[in-house]
mmCIF file of the C-alpha atoms, coordinates in Angstrom:
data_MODEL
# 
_entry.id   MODEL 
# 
loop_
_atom_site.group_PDB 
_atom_site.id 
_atom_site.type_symbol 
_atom_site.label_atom_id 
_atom_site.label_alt_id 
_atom_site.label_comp_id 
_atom_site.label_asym_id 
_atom_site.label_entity_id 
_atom_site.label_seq_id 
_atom_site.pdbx_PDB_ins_code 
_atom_site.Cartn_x 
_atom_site.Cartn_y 
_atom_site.Cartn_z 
_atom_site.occupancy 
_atom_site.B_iso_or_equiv 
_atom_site.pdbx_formal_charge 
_atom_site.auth_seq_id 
_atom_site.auth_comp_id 
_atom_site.auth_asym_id 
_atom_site.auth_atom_id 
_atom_site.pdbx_PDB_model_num 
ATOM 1   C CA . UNK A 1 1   ? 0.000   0.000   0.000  1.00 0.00 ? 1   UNK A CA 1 
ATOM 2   C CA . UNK A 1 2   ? 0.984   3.969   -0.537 1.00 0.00 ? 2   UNK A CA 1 
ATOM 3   C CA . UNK A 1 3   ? 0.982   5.768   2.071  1.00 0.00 ? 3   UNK A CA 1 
ATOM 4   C CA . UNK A 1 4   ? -2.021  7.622   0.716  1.00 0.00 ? 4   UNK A CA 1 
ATOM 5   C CA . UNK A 1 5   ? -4.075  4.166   0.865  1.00 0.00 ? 5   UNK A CA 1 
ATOM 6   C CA . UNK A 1 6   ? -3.239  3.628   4.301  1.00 0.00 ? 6   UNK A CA 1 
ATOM 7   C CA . UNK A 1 7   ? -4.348  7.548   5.023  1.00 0.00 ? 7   UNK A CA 1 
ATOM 8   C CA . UNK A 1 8   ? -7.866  6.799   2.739  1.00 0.00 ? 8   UNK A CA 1 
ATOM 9   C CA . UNK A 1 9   ? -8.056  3.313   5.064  1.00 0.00 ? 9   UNK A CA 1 
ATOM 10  C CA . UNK A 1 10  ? -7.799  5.134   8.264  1.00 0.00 ? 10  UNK A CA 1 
ATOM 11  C CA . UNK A 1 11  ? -10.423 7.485   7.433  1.00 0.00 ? 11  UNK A CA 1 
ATOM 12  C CA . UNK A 1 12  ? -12.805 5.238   6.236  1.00 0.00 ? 12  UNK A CA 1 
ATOM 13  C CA . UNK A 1 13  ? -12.449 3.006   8.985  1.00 0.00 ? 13  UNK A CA 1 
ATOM 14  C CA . UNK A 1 14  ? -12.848 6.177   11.009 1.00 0.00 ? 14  UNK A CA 1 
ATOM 15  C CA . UNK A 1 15  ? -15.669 7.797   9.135  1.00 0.00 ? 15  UNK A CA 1 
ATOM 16  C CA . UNK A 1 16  ? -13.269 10.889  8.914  1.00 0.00 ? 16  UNK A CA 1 
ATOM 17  C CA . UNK A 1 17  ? -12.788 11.627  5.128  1.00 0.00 ? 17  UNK A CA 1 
ATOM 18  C CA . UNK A 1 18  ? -12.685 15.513  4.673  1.00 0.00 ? 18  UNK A CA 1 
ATOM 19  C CA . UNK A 1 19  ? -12.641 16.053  8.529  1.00 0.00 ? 19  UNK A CA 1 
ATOM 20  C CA . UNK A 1 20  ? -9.929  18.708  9.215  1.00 0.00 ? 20  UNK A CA 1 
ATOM 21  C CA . UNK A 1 21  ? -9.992  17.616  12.972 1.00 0.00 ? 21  UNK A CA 1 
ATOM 22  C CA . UNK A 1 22  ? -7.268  15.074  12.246 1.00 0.00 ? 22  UNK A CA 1 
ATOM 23  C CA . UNK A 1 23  ? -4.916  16.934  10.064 1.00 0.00 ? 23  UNK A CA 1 
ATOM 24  C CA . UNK A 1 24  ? -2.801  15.315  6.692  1.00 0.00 ? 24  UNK A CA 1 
ATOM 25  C CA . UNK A 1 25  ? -0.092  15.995  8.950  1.00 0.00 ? 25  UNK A CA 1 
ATOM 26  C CA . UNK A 1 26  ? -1.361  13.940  11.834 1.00 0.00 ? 26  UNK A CA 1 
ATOM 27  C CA . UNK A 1 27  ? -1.972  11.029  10.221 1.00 0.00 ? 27  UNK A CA 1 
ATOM 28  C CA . UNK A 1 28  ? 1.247   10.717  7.941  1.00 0.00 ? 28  UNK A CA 1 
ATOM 29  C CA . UNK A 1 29  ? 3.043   11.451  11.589 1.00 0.00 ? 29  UNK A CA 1 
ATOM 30  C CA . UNK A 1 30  ? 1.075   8.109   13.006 1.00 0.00 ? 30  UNK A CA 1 
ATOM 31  C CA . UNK A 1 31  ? 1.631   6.427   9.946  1.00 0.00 ? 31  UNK A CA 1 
ATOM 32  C CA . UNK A 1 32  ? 5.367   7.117   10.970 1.00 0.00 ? 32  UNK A CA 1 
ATOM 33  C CA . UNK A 1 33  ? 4.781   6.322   14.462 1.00 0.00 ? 33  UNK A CA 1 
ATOM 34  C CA . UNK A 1 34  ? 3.688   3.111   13.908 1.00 0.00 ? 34  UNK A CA 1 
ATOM 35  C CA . UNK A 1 35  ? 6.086   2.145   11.633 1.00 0.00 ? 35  UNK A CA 1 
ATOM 36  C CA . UNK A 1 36  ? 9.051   3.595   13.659 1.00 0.00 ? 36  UNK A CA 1 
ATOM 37  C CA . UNK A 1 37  ? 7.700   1.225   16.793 1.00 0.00 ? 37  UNK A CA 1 
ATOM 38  C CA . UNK A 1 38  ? 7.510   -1.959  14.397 1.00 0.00 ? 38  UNK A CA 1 
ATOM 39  C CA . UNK A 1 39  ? 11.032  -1.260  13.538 1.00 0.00 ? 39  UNK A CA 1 
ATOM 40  C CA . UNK A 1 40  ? 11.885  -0.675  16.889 1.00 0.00 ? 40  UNK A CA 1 
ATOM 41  C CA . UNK A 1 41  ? 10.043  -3.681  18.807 1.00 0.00 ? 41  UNK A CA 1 
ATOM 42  C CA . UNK A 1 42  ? 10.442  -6.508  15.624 1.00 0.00 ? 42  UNK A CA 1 
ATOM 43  C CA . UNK A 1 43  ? 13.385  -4.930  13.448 1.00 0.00 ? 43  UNK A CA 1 
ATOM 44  C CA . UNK A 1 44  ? 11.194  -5.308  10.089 1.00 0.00 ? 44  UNK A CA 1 
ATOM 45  C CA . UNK A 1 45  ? 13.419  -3.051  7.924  1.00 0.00 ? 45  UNK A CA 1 
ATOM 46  C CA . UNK A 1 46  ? 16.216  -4.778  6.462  1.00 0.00 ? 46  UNK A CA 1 
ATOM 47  C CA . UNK A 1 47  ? 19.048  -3.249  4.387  1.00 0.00 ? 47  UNK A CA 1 
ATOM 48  C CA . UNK A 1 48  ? 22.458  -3.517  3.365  1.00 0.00 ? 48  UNK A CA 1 
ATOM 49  C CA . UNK A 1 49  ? 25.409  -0.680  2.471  1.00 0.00 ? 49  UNK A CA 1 
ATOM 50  C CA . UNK A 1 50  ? 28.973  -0.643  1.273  1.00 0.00 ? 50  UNK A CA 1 
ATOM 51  C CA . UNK A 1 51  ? 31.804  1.180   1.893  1.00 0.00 ? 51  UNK A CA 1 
ATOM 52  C CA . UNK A 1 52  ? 35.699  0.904   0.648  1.00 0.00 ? 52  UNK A CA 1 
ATOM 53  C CA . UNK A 1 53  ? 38.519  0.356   2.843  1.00 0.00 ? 53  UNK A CA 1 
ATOM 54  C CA . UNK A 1 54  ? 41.159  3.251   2.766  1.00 0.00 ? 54  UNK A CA 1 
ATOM 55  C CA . UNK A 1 55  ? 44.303  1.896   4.187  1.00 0.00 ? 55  UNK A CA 1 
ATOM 56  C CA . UNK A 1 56  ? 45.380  3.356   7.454  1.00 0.00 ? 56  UNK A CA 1 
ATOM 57  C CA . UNK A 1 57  ? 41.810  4.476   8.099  1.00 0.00 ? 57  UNK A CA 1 
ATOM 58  C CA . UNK A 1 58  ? 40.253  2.435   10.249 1.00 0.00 ? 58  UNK A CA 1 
ATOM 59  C CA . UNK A 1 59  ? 36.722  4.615   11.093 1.00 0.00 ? 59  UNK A CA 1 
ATOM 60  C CA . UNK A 1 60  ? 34.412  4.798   8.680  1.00 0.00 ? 60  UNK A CA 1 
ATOM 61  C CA . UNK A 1 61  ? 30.878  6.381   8.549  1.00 0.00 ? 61  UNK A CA 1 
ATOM 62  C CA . UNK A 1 62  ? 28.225  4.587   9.749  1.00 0.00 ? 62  UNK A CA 1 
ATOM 63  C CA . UNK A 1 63  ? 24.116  4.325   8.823  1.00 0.00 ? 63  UNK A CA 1 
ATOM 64  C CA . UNK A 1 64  ? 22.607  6.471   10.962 1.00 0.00 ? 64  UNK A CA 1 
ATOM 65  C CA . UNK A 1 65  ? 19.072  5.261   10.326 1.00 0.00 ? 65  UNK A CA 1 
ATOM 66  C CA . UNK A 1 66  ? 20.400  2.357   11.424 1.00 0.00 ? 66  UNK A CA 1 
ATOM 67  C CA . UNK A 1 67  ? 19.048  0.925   15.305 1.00 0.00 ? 67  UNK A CA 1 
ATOM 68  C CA . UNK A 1 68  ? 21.235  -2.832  15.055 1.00 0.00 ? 68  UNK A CA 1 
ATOM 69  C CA . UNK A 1 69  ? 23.600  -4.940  13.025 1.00 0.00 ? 69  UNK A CA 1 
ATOM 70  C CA . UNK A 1 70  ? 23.017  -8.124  11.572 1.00 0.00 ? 70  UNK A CA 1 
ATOM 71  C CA . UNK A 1 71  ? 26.215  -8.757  9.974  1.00 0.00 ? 71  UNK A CA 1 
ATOM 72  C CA . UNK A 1 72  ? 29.348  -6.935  9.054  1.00 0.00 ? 72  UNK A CA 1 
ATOM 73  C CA . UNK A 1 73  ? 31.664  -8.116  6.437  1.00 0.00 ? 73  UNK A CA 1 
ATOM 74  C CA . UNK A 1 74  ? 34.540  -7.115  5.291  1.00 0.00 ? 74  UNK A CA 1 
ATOM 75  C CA . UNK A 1 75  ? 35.836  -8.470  1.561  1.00 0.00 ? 75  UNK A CA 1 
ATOM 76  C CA . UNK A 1 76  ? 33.235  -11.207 1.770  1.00 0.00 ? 76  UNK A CA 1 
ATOM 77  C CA . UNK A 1 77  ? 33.850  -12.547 5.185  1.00 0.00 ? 77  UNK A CA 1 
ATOM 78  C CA . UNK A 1 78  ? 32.381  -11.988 8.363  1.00 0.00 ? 78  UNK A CA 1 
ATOM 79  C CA . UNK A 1 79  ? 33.606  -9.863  11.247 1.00 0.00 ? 79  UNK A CA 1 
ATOM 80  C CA . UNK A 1 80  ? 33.132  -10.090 14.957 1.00 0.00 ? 80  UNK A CA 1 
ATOM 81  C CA . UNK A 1 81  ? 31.661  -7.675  16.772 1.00 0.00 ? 81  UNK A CA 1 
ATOM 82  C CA . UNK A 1 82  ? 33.759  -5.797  19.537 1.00 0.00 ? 82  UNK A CA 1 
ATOM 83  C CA . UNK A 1 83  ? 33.433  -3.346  21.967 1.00 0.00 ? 83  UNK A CA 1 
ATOM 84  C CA . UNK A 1 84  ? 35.655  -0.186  21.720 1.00 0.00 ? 84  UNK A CA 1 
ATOM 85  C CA . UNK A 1 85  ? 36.908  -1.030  25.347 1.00 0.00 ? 85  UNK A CA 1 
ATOM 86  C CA . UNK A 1 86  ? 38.074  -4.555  23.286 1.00 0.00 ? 86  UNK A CA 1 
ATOM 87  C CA . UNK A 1 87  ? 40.199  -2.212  21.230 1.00 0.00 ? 87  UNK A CA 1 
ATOM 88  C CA . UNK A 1 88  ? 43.948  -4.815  20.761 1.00 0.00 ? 88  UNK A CA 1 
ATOM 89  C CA . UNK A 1 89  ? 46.361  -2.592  20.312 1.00 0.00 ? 89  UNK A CA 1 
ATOM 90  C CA . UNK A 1 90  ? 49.977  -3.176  21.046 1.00 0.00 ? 90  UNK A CA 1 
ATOM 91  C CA . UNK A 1 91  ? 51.586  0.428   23.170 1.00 0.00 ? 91  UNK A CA 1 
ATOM 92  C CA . UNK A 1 92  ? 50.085  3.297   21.280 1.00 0.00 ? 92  UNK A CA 1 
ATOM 93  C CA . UNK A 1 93  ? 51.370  1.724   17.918 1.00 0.00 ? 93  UNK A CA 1 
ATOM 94  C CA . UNK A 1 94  ? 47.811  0.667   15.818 1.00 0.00 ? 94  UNK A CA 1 
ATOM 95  C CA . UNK A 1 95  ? 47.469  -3.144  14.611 1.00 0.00 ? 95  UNK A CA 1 
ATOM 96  C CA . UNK A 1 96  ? 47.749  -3.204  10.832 1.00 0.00 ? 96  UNK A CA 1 
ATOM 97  C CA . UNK A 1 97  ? 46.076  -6.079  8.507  1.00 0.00 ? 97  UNK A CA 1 
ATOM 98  C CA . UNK A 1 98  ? 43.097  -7.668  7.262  1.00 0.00 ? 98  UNK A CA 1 
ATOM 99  C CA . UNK A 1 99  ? 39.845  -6.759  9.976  1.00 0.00 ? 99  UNK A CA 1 
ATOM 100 C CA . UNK A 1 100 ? 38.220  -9.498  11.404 1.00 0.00 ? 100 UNK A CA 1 
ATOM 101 C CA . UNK A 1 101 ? 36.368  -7.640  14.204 1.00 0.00 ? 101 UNK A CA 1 
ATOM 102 C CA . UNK A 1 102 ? 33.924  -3.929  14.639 1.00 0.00 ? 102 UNK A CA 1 
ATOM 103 C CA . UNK A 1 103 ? 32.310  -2.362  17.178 1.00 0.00 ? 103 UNK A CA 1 
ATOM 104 C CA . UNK A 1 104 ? 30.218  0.823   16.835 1.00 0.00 ? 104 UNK A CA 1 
ATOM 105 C CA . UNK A 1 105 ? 30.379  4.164   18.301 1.00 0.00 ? 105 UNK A CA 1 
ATOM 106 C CA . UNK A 1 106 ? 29.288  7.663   17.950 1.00 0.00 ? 106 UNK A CA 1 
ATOM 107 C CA . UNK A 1 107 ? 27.837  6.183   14.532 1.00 0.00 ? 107 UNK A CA 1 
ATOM 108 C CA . UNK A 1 108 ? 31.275  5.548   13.568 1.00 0.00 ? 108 UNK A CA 1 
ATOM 109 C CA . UNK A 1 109 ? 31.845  2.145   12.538 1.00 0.00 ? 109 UNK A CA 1 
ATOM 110 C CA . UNK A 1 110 ? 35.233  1.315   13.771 1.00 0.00 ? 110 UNK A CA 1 
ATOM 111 C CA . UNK A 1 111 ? 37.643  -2.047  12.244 1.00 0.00 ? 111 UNK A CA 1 
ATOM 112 C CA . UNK A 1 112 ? 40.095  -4.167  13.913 1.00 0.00 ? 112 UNK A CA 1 
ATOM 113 C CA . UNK A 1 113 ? 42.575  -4.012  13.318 1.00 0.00 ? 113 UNK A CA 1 
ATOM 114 C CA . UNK A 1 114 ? 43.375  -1.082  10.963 1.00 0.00 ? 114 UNK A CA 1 
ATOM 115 C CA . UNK A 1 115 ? 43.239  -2.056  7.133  1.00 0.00 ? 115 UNK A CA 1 
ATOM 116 C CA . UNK A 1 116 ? 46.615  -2.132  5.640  1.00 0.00 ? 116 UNK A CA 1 
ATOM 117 C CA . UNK A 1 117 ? 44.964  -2.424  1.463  1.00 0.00 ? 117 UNK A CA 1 
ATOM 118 C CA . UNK A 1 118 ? 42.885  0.066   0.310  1.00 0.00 ? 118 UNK A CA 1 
ATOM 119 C CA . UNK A 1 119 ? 39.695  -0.991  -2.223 1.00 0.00 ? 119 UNK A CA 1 
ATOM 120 C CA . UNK A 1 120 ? 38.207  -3.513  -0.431 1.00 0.00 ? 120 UNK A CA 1 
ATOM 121 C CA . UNK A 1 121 ? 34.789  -3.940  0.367  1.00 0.00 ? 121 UNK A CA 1 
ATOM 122 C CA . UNK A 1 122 ? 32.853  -3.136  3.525  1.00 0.00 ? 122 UNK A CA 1 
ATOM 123 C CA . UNK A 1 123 ? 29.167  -4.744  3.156  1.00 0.00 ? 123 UNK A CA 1 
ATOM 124 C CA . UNK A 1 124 ? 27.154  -3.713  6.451  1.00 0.00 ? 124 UNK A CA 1 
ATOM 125 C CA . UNK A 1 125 ? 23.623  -5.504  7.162  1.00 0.00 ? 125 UNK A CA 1 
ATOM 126 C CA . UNK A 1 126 ? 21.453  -3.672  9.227  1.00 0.00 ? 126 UNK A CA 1 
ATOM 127 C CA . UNK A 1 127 ? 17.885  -3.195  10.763 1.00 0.00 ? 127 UNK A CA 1 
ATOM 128 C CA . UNK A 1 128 ? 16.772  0.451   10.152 1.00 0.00 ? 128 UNK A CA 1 
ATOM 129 C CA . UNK A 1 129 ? 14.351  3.085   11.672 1.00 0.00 ? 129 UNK A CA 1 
ATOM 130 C CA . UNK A 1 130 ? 12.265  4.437   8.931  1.00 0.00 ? 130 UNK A CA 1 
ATOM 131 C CA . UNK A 1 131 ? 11.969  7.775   7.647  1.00 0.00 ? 131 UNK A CA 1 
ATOM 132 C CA . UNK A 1 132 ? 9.334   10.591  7.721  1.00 0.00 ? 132 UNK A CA 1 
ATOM 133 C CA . UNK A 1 133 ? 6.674   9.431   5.863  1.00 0.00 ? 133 UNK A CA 1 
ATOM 134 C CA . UNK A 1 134 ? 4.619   11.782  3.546  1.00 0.00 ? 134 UNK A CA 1 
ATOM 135 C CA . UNK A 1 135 ? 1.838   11.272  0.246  1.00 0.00 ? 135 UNK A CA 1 
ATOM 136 C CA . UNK A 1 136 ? 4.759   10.625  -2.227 1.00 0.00 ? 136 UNK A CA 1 
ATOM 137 C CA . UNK A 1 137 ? 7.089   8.590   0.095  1.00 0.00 ? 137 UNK A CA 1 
ATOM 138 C CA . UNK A 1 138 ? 7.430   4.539   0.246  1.00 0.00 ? 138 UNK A CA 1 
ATOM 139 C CA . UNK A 1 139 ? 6.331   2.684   3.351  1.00 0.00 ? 139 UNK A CA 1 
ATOM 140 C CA . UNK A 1 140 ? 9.626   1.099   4.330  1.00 0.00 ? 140 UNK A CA 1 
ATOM 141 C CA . UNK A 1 141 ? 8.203   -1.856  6.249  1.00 0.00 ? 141 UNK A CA 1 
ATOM 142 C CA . UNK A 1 142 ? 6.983   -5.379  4.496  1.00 0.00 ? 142 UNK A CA 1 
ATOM 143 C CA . UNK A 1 143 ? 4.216   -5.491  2.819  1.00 0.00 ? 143 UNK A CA 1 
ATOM 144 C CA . UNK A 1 144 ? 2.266   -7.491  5.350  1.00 0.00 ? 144 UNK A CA 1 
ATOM 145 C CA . UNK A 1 145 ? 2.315   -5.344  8.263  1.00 0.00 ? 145 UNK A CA 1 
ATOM 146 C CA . UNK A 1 146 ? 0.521   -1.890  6.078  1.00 0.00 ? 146 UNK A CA 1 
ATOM 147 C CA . UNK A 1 147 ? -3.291  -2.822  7.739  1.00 0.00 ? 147 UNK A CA 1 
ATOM 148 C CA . UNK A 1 148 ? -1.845  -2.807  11.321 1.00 0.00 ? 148 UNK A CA 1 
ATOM 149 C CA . UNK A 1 149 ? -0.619  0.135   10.916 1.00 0.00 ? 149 UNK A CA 1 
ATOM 150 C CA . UNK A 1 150 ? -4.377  1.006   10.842 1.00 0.00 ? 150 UNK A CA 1 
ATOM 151 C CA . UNK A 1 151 ? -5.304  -0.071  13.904 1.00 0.00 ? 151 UNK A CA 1 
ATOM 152 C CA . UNK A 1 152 ? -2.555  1.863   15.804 1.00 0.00 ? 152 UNK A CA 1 
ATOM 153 C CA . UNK A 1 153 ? -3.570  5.350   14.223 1.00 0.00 ? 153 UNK A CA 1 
ATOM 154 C CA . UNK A 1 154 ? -7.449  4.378   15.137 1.00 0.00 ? 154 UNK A CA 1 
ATOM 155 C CA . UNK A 1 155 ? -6.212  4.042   18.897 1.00 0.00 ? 155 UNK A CA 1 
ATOM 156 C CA . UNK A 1 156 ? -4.776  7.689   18.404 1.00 0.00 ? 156 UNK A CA 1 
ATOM 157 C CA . UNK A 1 157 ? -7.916  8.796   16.635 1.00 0.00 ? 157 UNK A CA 1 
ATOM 158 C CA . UNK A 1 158 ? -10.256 8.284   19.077 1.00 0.00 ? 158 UNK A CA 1 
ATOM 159 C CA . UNK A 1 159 ? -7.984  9.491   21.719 1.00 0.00 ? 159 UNK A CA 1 
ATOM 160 C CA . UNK A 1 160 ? -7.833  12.804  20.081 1.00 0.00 ? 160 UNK A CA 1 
ATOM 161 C CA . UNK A 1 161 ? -11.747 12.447  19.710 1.00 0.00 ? 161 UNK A CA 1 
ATOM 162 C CA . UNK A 1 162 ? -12.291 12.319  23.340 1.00 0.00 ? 162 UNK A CA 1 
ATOM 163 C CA . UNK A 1 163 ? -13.431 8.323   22.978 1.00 0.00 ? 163 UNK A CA 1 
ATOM 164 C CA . UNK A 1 164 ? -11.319 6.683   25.913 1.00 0.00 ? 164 UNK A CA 1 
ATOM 165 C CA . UNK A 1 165 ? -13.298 3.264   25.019 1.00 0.00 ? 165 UNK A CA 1 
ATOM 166 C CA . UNK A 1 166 ? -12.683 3.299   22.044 1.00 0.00 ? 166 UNK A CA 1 
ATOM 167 C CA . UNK A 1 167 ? -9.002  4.085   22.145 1.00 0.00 ? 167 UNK A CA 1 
ATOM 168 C CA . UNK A 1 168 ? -8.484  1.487   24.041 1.00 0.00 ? 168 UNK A CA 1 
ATOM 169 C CA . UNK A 1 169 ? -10.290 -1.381  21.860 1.00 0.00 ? 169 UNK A CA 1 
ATOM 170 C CA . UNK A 1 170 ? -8.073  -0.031  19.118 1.00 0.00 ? 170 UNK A CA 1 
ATOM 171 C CA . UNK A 1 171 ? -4.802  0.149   21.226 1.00 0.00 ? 171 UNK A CA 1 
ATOM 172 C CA . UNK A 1 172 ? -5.585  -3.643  22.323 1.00 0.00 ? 172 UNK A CA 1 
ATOM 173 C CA . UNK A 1 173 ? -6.100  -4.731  18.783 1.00 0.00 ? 173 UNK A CA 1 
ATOM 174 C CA . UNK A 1 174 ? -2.564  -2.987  17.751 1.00 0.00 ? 174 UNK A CA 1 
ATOM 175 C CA . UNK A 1 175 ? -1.051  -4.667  20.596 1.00 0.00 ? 175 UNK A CA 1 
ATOM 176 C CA . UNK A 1 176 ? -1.772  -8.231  19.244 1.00 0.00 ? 176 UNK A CA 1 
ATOM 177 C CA . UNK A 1 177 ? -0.878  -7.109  15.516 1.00 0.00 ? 177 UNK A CA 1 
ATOM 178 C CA . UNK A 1 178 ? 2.671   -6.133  17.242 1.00 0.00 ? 178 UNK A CA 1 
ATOM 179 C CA . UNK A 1 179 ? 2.884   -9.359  18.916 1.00 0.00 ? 179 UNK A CA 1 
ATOM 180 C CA . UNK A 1 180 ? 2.265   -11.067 15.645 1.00 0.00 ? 180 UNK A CA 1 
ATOM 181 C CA . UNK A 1 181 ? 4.701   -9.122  13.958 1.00 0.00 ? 181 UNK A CA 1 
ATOM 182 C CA . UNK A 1 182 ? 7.173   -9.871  15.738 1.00 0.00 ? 182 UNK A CA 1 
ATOM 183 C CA . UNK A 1 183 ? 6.134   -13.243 15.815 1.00 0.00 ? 183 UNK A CA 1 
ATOM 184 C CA . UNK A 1 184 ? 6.448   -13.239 12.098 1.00 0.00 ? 184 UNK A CA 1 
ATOM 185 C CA . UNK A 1 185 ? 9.272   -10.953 11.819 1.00 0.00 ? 185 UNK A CA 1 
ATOM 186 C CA . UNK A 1 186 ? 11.032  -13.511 13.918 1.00 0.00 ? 186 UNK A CA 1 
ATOM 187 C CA . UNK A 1 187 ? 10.257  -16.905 12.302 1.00 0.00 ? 187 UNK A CA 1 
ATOM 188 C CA . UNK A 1 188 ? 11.300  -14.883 8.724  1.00 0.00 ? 188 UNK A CA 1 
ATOM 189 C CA . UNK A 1 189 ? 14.819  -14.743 10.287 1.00 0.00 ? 189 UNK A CA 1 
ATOM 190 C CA . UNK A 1 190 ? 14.563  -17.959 11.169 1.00 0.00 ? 190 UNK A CA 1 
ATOM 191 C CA . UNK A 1 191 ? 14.224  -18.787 7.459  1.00 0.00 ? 191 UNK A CA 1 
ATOM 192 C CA . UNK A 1 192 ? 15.220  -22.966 7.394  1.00 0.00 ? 192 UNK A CA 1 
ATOM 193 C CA . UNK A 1 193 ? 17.673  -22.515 10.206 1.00 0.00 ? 193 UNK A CA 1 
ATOM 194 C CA . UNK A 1 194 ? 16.558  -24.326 13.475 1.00 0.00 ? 194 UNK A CA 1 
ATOM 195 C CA . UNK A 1 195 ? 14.997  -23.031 16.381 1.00 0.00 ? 195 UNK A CA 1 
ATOM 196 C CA . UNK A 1 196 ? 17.717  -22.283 18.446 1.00 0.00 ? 196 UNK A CA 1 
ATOM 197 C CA . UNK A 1 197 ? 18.518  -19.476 21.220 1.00 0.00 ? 197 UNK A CA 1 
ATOM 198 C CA . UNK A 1 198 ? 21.496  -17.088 19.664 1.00 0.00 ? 198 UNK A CA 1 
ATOM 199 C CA . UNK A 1 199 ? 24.431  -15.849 21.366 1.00 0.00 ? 199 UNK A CA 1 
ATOM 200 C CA . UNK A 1 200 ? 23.522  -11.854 22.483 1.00 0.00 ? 200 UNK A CA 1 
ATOM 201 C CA . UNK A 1 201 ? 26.924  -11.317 20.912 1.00 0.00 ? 201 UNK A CA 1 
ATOM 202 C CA . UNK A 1 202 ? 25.645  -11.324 17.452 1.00 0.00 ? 202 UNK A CA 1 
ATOM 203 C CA . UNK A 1 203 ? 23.993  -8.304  17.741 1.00 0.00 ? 203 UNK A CA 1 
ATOM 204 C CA . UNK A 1 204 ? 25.509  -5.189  18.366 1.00 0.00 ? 204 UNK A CA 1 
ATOM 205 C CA . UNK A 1 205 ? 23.313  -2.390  19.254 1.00 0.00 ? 205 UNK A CA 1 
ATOM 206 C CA . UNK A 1 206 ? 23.882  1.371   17.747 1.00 0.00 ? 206 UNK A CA 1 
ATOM 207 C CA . UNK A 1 207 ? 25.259  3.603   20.270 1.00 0.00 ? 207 UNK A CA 1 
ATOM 208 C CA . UNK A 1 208 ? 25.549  1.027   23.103 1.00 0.00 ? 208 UNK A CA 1 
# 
């Protein structure tokens, strides 16, 4: 769906077409909102980016719409996520070489240890937050998650309206659709893989 389909959906659901009460402006901001807190709570927006090594250089800039990592790679192979207190250095005199490990800081993505060759490739997988939406922008999450959207902007609705009962039949409805997203969003990273618990240390969280 457009984001203008999801605003015609909310109020028609709403019986609110042509009702300047609820602003364009509100409702692309919840149409945000509820994106932002899938992303958030489920991580449904996947992408990828690429940078080039420079050699001696060793900080490089990183997504800032990004909220986690998935995967780092550097030259087609994986690296392993560090903290910056992790940094292996030998005296003040900077490792040289072929990265293996990352950690994140100050949206600075920083490599261990420092490459030595310039020109090779940086491939960064990440979960993102989504961007502002308005009438000619893309919704960023799947497909399958643009009705629940719905439901959380009807919670808001009828909060604005004064309808506390109603807010809160609407709020419990996006609840569930959350769970299930994440549910979802979950078993699609799954994919064939088996059910297993993952090491924490897989993930490394922007700015922590």
């Amino acid at each position: 769906m457009t984001p203008q389909q999801v605003n015609d959906a909310i109020r028609q659901r709403y019986n609110a077409e042509g009702d300047t009460f609820f602003g364009e402006a509100m409702i692309w901001d919840l149409i945000y909102q509820g994106q932002m807190i899938m992303a958030q709570e489920a991580f449904v927006i996947e992408r990828k980016y690429t940078a080039v090594s420079v050699a001696s250089t060793r900080e490089y800039d990183f997504p800032t719409s990004a909220i986690s990592v998935r995967r780092i790679e550097y030259d087609g192979k994986k690296m392993l996520p560090v903290t910056v207190d992790q940094d292996p250095k030998t005296s003040t005199t900077e490792v040289s070489g072929t990265p293996g490990e990352y950690a994140v800081w100050n949206n600075e993505l920083i490599l261990y240890p420092t490459p030595s060759a310039s020109g090779d490739t940086i491939t960064i997988y990440t979960y993102n937050e989504p961007q502002p939406v308005t009438a000619t922008s893309t919704l960023e999450i799947p497909t399958e998650y643009h009705l629940d959207l719905i439901e959380f902007a009807l919670g808001s609705l009828s909060a604005k309206d004064g309808n506390g009962a109603m807010a809160k039949y609407f709020d419990e409805r996006w609840f569930r659709c959350l769970e299930r997203v994440k549910r979802t969003a979950a078993k699609k990273r799954r994919g064939d893989g088996l059910s297993v618990v993952r090491d924490e240390n897989t993930f490394s969280v922007v700015g922590g």
